[in-house]
TORTOR-49072 format. One record per atom (N, C-alpha, C, CB): atom name; z, y, x; residue number from 0. Coordinates in steps of 0.02 Angstrom, whole numbers, plus 50000, padded with zeros to 5 digits. Glycine has a CB too. Example, Ala and Ser with C-alpha at 12.3 -4.5 7.8 and 13.67 -1.06 7.14 Angstrom:
% residues 2
  atomo      w      v      u  num
      N  50390  49716  50660    0
     CA  50390  49775  50615    0
      C  50390  49835  50660    0
     CB  50452  49776  50565    0
      N  50354  49888  50642    1
     CA  50357  49947  50684    1
      C  50394  50002  50645    1
     CB  50286  49970  50704    1
% end
This chain:
% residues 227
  atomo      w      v      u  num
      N  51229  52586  56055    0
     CA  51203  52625  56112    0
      C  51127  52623  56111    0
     CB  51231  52598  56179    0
      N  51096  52667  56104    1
     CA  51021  52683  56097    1
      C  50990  52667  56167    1
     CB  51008  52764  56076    1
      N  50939  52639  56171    2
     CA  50904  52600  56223    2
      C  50842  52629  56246    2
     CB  50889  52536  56201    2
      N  50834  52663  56294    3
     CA  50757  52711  56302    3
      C  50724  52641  56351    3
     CB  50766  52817  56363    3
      N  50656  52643  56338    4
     CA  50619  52593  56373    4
      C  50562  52617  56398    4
     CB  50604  52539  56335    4
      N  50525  52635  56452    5
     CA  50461  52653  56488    5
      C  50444  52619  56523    5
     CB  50456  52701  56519    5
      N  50382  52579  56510    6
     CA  50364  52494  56544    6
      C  50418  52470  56592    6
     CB  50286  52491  56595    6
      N  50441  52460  56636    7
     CA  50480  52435  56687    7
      C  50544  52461  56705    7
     CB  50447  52436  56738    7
      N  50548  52522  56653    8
     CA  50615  52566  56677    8
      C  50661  52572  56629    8
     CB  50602  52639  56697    8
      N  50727  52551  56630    9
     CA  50766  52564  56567    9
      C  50804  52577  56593    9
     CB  50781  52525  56517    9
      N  50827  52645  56544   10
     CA  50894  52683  56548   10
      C  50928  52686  56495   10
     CB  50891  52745  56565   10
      N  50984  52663  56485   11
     CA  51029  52678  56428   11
      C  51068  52733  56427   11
     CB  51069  52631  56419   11
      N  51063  52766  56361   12
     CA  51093  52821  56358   12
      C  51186  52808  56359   12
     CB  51060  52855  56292   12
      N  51211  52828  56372   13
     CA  51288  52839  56382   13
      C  51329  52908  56339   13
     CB  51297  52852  56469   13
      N  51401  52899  56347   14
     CA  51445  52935  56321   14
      C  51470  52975  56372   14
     CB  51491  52899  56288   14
      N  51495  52935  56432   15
     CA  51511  52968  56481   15
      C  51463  52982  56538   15
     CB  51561  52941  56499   15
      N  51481  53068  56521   16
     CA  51427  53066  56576   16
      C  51454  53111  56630   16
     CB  51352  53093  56551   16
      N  51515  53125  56671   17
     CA  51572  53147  56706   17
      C  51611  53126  56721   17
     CB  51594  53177  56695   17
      N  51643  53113  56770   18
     CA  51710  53116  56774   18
      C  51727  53127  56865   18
     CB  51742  53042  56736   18
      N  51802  53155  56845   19
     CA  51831  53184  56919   19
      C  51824  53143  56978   19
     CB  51907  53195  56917   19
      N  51838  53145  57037   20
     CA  51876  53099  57108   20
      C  51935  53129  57105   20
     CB  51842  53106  57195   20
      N  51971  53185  57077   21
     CA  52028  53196  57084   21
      C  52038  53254  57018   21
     CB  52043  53217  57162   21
      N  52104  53245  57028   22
     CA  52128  53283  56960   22
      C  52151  53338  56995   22
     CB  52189  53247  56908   22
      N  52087  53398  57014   23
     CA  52106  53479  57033   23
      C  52161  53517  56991   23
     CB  52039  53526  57023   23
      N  52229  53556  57006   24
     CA  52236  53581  56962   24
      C  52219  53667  56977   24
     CB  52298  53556  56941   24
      N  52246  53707  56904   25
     CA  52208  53764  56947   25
      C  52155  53773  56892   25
     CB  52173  53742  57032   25
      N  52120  53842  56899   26
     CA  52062  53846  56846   26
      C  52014  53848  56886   26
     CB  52057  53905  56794   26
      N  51984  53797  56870   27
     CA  51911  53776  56909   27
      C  51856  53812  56898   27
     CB  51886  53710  56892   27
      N  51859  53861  56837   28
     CA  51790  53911  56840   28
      C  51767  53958  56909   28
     CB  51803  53970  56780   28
      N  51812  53944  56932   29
     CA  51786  54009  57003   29
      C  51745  53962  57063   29
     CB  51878  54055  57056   29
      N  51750  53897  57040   30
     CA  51722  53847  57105   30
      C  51665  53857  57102   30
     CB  51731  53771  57107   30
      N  51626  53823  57153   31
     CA  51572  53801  57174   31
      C  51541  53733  57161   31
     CB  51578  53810  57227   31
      N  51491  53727  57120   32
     CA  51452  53663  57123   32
      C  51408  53626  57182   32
     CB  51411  53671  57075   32
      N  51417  53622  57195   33
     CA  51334  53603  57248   33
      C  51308  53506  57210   33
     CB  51369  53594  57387   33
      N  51241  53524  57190   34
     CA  51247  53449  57162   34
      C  51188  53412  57228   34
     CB  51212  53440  57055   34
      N  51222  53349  57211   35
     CA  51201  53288  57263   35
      C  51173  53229  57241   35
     CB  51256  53263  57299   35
      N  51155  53191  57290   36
     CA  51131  53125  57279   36
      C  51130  53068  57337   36
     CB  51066  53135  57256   36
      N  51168  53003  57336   37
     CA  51169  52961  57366   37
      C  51145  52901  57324   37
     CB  51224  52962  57393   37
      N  51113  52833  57379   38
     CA  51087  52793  57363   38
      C  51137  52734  57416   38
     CB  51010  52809  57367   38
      N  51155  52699  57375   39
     CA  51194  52640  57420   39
      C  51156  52599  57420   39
     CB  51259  52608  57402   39
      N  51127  52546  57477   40
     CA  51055  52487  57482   40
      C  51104  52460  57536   40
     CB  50952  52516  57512   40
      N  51127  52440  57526   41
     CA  51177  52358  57586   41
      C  51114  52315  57594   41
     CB  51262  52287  57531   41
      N  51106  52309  57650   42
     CA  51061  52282  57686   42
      C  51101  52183  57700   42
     CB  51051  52344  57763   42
      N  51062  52132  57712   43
     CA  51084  52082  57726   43
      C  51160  52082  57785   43
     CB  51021  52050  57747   43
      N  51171  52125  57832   44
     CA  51240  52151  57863   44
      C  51284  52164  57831   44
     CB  51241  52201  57896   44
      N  51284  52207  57760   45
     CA  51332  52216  57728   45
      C  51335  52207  57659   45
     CB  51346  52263  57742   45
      N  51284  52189  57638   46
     CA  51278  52167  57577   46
      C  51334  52118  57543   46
     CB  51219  52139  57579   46
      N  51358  52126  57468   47
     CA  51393  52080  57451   47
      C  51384  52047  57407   47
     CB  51434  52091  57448   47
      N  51375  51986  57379   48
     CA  51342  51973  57342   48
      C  51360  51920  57337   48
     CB  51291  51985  57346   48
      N  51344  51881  57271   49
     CA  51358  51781  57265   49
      C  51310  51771  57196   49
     CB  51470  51744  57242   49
      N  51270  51714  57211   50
     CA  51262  51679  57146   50
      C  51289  51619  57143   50
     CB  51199  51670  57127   50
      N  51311  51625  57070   51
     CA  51332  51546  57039   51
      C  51341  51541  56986   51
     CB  51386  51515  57056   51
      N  51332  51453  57002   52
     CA  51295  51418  56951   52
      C  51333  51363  56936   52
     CB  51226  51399  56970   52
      N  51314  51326  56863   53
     CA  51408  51286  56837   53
      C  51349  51221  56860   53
     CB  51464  51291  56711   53
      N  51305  51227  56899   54
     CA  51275  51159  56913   54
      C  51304  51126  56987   54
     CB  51189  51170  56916   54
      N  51331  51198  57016   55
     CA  51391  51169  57057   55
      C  51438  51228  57083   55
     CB  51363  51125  57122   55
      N  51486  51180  57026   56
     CA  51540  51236  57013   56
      C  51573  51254  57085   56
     CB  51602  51209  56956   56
      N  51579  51228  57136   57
     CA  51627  51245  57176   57
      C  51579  51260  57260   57
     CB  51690  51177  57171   57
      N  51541  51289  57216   58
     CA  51501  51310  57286   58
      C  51455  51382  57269   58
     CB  51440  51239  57314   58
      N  51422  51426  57307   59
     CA  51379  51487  57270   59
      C  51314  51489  57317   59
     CB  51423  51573  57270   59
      N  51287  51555  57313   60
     CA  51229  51562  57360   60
      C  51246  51634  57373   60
     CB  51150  51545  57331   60
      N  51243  51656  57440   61
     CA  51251  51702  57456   61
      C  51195  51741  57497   61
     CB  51300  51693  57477   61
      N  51164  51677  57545   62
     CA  51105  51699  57587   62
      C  51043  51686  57559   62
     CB  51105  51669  57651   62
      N  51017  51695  57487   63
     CA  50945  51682  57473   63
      C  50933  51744  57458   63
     CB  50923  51630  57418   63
      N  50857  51735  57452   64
     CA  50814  51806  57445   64
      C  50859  51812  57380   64
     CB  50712  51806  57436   64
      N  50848  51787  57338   65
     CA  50857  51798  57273   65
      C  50915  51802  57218   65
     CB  50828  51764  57258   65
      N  50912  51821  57178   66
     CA  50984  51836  57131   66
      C  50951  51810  57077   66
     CB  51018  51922  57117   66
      N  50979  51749  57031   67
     CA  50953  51724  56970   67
      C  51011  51738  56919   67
     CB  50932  51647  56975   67
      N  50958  51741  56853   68
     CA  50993  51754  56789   68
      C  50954  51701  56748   68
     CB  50989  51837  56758   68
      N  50999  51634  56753   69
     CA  50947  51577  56727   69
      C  50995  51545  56684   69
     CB  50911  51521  56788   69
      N  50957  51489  56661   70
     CA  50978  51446  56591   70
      C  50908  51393  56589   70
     CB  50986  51508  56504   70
      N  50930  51340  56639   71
     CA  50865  51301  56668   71
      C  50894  51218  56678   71
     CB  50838  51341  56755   71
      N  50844  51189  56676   72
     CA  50871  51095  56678   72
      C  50846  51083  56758   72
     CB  50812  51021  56605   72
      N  50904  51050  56802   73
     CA  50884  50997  56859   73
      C  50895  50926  56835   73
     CB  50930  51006  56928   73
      N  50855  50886  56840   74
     CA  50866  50828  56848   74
      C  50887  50806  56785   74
     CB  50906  50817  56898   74
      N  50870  50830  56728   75
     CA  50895  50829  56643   75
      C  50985  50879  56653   75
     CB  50910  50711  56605   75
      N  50988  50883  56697   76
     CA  51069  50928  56703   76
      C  51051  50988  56669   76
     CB  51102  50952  56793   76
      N  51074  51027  56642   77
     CA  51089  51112  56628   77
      C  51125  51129  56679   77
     CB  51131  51137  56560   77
      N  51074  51190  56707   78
     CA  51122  51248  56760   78
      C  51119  51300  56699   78
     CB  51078  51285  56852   78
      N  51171  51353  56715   79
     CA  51170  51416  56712   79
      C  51197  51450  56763   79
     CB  51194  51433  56663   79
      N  51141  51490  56763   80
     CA  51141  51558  56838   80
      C  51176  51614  56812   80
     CB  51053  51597  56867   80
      N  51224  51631  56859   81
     CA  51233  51716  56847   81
      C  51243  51740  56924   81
     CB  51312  51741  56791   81
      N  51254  51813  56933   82
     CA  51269  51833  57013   82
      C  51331  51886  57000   82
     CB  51192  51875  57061   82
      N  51351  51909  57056   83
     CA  51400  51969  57073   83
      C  51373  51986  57101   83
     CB  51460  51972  57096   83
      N  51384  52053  57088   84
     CA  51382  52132  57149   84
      C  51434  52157  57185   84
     CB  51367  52201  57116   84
      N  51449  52193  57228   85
     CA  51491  52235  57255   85
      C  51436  52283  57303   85
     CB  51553  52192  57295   85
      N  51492  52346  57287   86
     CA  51447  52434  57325   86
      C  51510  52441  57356   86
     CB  51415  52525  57262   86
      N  51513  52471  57432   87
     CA  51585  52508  57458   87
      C  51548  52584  57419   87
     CB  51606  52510  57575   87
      N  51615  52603  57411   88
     CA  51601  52678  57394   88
      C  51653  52731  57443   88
     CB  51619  52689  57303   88
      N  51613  52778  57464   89
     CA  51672  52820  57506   89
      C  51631  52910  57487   89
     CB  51675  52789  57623   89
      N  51683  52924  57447   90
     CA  51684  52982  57446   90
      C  51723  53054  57478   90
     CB  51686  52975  57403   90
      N  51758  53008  57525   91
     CA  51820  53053  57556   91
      C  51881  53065  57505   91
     CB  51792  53130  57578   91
      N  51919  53128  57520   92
     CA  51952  53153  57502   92
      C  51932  53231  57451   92
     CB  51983  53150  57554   92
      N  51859  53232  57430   93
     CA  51808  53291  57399   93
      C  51832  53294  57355   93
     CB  51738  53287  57387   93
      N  51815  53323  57317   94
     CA  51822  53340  57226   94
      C  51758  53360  57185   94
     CB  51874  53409  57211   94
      N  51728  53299  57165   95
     CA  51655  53274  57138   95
      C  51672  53266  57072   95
     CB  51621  53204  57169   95
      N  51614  53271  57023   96
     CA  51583  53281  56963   96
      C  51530  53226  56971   96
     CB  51556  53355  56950   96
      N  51555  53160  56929   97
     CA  51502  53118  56953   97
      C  51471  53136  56872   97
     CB  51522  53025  56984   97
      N  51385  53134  56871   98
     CA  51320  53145  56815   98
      C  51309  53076  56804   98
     CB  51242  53187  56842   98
      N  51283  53053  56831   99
     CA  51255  52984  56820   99
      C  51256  52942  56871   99
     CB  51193  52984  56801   99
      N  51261  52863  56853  100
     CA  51241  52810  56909  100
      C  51183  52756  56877  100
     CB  51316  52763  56933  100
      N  51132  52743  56930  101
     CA  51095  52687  56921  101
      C  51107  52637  56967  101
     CB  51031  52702  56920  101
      N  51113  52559  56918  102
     CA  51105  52512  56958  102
      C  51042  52483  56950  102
     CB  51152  52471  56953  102
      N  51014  52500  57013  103
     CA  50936  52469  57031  103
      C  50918  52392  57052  103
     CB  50910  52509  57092  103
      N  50903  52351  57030  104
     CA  50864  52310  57050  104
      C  50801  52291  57031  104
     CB  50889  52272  57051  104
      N  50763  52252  57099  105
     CA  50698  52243  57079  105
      C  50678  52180  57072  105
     CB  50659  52271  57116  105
      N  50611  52181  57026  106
     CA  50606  52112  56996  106
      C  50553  52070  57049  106
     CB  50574  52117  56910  106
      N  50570  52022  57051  107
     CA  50526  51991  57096  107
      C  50469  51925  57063  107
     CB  50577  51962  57154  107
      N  50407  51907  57085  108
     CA  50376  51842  57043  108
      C  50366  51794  57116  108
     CB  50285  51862  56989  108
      N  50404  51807  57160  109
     CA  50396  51750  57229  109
      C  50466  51739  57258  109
     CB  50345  51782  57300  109
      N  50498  51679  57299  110
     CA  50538  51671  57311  110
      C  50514  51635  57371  110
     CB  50573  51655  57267  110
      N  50549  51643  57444  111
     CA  50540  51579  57489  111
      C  50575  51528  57487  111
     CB  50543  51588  57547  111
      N  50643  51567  57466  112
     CA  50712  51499  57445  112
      C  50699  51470  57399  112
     CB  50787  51515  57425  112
      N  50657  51478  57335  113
     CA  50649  51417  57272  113
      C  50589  51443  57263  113
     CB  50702  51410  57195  113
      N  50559  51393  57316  114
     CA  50464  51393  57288  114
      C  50444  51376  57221  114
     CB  50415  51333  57326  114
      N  50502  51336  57169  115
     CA  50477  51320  57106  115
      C  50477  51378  57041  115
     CB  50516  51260  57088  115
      N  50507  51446  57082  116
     CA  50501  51501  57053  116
      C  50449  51525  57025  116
     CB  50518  51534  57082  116
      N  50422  51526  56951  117
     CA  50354  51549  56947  117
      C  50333  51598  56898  117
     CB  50316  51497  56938  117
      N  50402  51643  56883  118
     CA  50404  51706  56838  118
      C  50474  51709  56798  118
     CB  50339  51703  56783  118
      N  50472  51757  56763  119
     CA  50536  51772  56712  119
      C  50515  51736  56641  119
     CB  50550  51864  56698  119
      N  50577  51722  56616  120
     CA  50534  51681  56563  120
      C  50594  51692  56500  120
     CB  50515  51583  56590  120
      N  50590  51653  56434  121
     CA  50609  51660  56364  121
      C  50636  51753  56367  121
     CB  50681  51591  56341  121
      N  50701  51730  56309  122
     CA  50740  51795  56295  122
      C  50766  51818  56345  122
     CB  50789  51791  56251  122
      N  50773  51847  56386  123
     CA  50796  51844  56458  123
      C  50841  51922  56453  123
     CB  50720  51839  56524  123
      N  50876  51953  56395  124
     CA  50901  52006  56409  124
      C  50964  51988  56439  124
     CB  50903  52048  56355  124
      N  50995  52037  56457  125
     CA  51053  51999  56508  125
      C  51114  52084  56504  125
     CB  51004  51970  56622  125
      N  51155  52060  56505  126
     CA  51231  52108  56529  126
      C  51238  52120  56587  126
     CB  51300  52078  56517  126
      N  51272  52175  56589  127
     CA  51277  52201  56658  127
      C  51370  52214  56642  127
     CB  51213  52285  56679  127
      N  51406  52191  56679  128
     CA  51479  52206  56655  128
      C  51520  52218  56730  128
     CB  51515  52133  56604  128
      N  51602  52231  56724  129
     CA  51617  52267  56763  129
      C  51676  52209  56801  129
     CB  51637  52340  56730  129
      N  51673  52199  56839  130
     CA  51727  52163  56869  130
      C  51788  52190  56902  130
     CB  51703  52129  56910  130
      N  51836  52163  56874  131
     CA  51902  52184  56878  131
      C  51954  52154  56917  131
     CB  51923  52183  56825  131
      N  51930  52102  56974  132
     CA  51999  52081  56992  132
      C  51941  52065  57068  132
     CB  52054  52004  56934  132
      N  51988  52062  57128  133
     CA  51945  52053  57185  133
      C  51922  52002  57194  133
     CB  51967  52065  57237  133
      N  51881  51978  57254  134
     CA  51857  51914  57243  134
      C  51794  51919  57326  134
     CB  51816  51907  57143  134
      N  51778  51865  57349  135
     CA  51768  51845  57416  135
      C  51705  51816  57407  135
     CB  51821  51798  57447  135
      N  51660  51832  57465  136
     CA  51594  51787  57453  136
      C  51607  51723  57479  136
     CB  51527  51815  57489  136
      N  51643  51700  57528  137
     CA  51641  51646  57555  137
      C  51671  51587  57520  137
     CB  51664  51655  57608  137
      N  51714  51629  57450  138
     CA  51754  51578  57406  138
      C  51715  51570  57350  138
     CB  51826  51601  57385  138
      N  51692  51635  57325  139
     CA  51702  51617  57253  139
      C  51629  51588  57224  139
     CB  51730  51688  57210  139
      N  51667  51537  57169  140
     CA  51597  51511  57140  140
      C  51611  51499  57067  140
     CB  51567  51437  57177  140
      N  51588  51451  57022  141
     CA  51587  51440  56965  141
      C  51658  51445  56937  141
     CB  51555  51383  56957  141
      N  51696  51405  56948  142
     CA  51781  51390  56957  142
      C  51842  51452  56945  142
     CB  51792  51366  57040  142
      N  51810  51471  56990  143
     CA  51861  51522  57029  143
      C  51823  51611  57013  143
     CB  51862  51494  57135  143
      N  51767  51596  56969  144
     CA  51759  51666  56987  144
      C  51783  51726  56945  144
     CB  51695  51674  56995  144
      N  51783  51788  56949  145
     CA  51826  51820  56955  145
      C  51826  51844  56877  145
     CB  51819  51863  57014  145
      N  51867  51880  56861  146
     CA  51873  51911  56818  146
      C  51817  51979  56790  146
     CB  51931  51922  56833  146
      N  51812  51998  56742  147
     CA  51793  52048  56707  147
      C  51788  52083  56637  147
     CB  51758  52044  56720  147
      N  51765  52136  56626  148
     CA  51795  52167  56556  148
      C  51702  52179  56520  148
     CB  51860  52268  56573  148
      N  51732  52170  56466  149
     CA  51646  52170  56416  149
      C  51653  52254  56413  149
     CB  51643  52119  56304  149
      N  51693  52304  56419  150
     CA  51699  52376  56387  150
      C  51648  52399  56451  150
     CB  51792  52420  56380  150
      N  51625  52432  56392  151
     CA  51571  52498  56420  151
      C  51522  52444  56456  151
     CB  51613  52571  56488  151
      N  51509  52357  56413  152
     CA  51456  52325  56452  152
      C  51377  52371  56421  152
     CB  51459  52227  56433  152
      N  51314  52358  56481  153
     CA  51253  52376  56453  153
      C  51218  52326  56469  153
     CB  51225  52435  56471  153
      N  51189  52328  56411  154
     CA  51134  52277  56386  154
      C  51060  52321  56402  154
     CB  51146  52257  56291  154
      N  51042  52251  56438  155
     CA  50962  52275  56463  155
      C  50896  52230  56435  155
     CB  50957  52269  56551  155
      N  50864  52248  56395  156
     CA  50828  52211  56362  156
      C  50777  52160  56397  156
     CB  50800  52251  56324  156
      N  50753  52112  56341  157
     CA  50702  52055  56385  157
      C  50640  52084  56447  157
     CB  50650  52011  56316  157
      N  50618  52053  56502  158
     CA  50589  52075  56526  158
      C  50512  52021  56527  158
     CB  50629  52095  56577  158
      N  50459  52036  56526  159
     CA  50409  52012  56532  159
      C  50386  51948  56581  159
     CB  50383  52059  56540  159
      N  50372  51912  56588  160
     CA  50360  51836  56628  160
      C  50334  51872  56700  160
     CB  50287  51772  56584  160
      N  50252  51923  56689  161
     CA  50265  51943  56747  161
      C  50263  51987  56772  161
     CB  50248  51925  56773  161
      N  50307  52036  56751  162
     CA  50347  52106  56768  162
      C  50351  52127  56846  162
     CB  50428  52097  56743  162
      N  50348  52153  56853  163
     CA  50357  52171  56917  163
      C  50381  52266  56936  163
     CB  50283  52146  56949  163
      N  50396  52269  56977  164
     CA  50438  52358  56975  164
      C  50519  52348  56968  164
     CB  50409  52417  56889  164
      N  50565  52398  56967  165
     CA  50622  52412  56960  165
      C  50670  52415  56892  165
     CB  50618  52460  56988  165
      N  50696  52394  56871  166
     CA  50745  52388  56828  166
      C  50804  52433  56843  166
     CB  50764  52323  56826  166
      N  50817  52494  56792  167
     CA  50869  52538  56808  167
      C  50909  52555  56771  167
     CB  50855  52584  56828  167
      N  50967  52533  56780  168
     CA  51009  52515  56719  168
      C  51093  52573  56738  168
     CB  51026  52404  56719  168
      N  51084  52613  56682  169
     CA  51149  52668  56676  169
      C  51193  52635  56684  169
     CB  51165  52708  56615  169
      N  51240  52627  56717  170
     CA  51305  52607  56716  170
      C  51360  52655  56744  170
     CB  51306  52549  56750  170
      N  51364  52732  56715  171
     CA  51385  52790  56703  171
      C  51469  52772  56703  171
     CB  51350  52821  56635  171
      N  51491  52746  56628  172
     CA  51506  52717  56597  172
      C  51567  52664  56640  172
     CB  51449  52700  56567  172
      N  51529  52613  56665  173
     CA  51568  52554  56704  173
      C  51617  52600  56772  173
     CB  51495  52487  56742  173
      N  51526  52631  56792  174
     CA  51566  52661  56858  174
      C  51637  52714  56848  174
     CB  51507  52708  56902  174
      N  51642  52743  56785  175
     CA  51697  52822  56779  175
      C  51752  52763  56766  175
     CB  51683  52903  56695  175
      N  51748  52684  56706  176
     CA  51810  52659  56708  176
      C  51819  52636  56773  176
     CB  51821  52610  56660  176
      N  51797  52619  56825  177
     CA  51808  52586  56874  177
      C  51858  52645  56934  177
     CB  51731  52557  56894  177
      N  51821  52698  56915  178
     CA  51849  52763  56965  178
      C  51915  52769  56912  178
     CB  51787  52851  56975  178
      N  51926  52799  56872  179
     CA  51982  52792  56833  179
      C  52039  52740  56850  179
     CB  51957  52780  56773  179
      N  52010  52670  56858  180
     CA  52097  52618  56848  180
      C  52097  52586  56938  180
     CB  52088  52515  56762  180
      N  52038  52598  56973  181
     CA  52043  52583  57040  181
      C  52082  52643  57092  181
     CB  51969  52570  57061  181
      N  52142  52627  57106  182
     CA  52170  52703  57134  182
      C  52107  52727  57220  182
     CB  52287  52683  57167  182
      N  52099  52662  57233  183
     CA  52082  52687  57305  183
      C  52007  52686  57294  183
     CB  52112  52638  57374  183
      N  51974  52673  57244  184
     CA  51908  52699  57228  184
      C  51867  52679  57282  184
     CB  51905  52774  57216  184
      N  51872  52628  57312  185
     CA  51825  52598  57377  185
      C  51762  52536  57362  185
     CB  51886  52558  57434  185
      N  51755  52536  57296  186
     CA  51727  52494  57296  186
      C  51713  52463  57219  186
     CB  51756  52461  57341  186
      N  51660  52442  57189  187
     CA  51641  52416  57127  187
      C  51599  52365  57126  187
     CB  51616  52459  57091  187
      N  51630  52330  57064  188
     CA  51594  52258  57089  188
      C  51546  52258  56984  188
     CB  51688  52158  57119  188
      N  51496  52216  56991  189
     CA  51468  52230  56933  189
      C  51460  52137  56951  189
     CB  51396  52299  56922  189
      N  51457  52098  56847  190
     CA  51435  52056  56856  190
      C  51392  52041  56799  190
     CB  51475  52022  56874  190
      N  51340  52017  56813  191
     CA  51265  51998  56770  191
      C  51262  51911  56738  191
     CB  51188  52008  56838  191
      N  51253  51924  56673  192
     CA  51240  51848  56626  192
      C  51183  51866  56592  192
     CB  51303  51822  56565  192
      N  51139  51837  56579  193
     CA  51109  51838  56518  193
      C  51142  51825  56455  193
     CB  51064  51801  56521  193
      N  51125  51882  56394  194
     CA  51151  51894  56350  194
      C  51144  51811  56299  194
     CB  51118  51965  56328  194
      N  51072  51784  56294  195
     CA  51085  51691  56275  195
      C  51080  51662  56309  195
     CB  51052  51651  56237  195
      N  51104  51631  56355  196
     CA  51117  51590  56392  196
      C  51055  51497  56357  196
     CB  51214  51595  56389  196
      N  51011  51521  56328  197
     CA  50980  51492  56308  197
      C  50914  51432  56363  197
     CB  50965  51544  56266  197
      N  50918  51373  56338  198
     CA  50854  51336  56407  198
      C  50798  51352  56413  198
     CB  50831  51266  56406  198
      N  50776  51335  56483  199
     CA  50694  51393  56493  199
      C  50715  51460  56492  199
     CB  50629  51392  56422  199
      N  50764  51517  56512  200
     CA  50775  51568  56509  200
      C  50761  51591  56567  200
     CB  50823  51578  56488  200
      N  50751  51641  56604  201
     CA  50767  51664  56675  201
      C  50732  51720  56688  201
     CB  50752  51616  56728  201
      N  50769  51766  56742  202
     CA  50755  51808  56778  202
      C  50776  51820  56844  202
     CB  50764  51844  56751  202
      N  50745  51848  56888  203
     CA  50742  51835  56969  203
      C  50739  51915  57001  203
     CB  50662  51782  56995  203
      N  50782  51933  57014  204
     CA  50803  51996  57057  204
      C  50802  51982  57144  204
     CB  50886  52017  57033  204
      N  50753  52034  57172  205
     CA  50785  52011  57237  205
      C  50857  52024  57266  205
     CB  50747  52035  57282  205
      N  50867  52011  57302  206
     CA  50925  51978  57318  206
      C  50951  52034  57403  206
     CB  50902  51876  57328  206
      N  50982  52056  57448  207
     CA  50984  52113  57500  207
      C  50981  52054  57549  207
     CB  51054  52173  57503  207
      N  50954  52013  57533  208
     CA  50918  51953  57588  208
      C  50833  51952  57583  208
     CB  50949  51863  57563  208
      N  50818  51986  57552  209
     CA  50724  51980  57522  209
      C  50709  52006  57582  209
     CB  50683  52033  57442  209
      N  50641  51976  57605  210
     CA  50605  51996  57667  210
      C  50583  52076  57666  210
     CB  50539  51948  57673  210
      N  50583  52100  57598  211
     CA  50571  52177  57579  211
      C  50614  52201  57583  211
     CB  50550  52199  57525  211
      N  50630  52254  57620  212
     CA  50687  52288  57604  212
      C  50701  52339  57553  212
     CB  50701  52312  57651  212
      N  50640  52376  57548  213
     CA  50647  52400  57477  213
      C  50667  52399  57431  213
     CB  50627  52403  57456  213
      N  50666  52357  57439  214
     CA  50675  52295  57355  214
      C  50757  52273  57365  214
     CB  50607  52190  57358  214
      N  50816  52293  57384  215
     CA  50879  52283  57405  215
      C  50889  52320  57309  215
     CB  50912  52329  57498  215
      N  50975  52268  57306  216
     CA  50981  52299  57278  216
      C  51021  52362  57282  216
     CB  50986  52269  57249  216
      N  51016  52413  57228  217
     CA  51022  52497  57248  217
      C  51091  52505  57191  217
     CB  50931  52560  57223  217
      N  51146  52563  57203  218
     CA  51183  52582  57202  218
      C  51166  52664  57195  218
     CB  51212  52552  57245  218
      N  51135  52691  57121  219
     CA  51104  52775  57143  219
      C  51152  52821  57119  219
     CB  51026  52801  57107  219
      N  51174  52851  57148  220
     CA  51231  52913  57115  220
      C  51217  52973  57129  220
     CB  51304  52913  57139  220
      N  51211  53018  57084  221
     CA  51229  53095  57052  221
      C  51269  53116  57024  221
     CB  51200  53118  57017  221
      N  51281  53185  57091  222
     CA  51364  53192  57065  222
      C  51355  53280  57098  222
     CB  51446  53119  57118  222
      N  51399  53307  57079  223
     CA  51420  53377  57097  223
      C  51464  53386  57146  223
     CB  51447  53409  57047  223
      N  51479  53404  57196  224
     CA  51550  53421  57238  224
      C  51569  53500  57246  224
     CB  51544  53391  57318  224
      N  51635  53489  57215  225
     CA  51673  53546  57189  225
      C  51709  53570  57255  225
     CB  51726  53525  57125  225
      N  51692  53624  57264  226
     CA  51707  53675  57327  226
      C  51749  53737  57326  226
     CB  51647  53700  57350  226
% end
């Protein structure tokens, strides 16, 4: 999969770049397009989200600014960081042509929850993959967490120590399998590792707890609705 890069912005090109909310039958040449655009930003109210870390497996973080993608020593211990996502999605009962989806997040070089935060650091490219089985913020952590599938994963390349701006990553792809094998289509959950899990690694996303709201993470979809 060919990798376009413009300082802070990456988009990966994809295969799929369509697919239905419903299987119209009927010859669809006589319809109507009207094309659209929504942005999902879950705010700390609804946001869903967990990080965890095998430095303690049976617990996560849910309320920090921040979302880590680390591979770091406490106390001579090895952690490794990863997080989950979840977007509600409600499209009704329409008949949409989804174009593309971006999952947005932004990079942050400050934290109030881990003041010892002090940039992104080594190989730090990281996966973005699709999660497949449900799963709870209040439960899940190292142990227990949930399932997912490597197909149609995207790889987002290393990012700079001190980067700053949006990271926008196609996940076209994740989202059409997800609409495809999810019947009630309410919802997608994405989960993030760094690709080496290597020491001294890391990267720091804010988190839909960051004092910025801007900076939430984003859910961007373009799509057509068939009329």
């Amino acid at each position: 999969m060919k990798l376009l890069i413009y300082n802070i912005l990456f988009i990966t090109s994809v295969l799929c770049t369509a697919c239905l909310s419903e299987n119209p039958t009927g010859n669809m040449d006589n319809k109507i397009e009207t094309r659209k655009h929504t942005l999902i930003k879950p705010g700390p109210e609804k946001g869903k989200e967990a990080a965890i870390n095998i430095y303690i497996p049976l617990e996560n973080r849910t309320n920090n600014d921040y979302l880590p993608l680390s591979s770091w020593t406490v106390l001579g211990e090895r952690i490794t960081g990863r997080f989950i996502l979840n977007f509600d999605l409600d499209f009704g009962k329409r008949t949409i042509l989804i174009d593309s989806v971006l999952l947005n997040l932004h990079l942050i070089t400050h934290s109030d929850d881990n003041p010892t935060f002090e940039g992104n650091s080594g190989e730090n490219a990281f996966y973005i993959r699709r999660v497949i089985e449900d799963w709870d913020t209040e439960t899940v952590n190292w142990v227990n967490q949930p399932k997912y599938t490597n197909q149609h994963q995207v790889l987002v390349p290393a990012i700079k120590t001190k980067s700053t701006g949006v990271v926008k990553a196609n996940v076209t792809d994740l989202f059409c399998a997800n609409w495809d094998e999810n019947l009630n289509r309410s919802n997608i959950s994405f989960y993030l590792k760094l690709k080496k899990e290597e020491l001294y690694t890391q990267v720091y996303f804010a988190s839909s707890h960051y004092p910025d709201s801007t900076k939430y993470p984003e859910l961007e979809i373009f799509y057509r609705e068939i009329e």
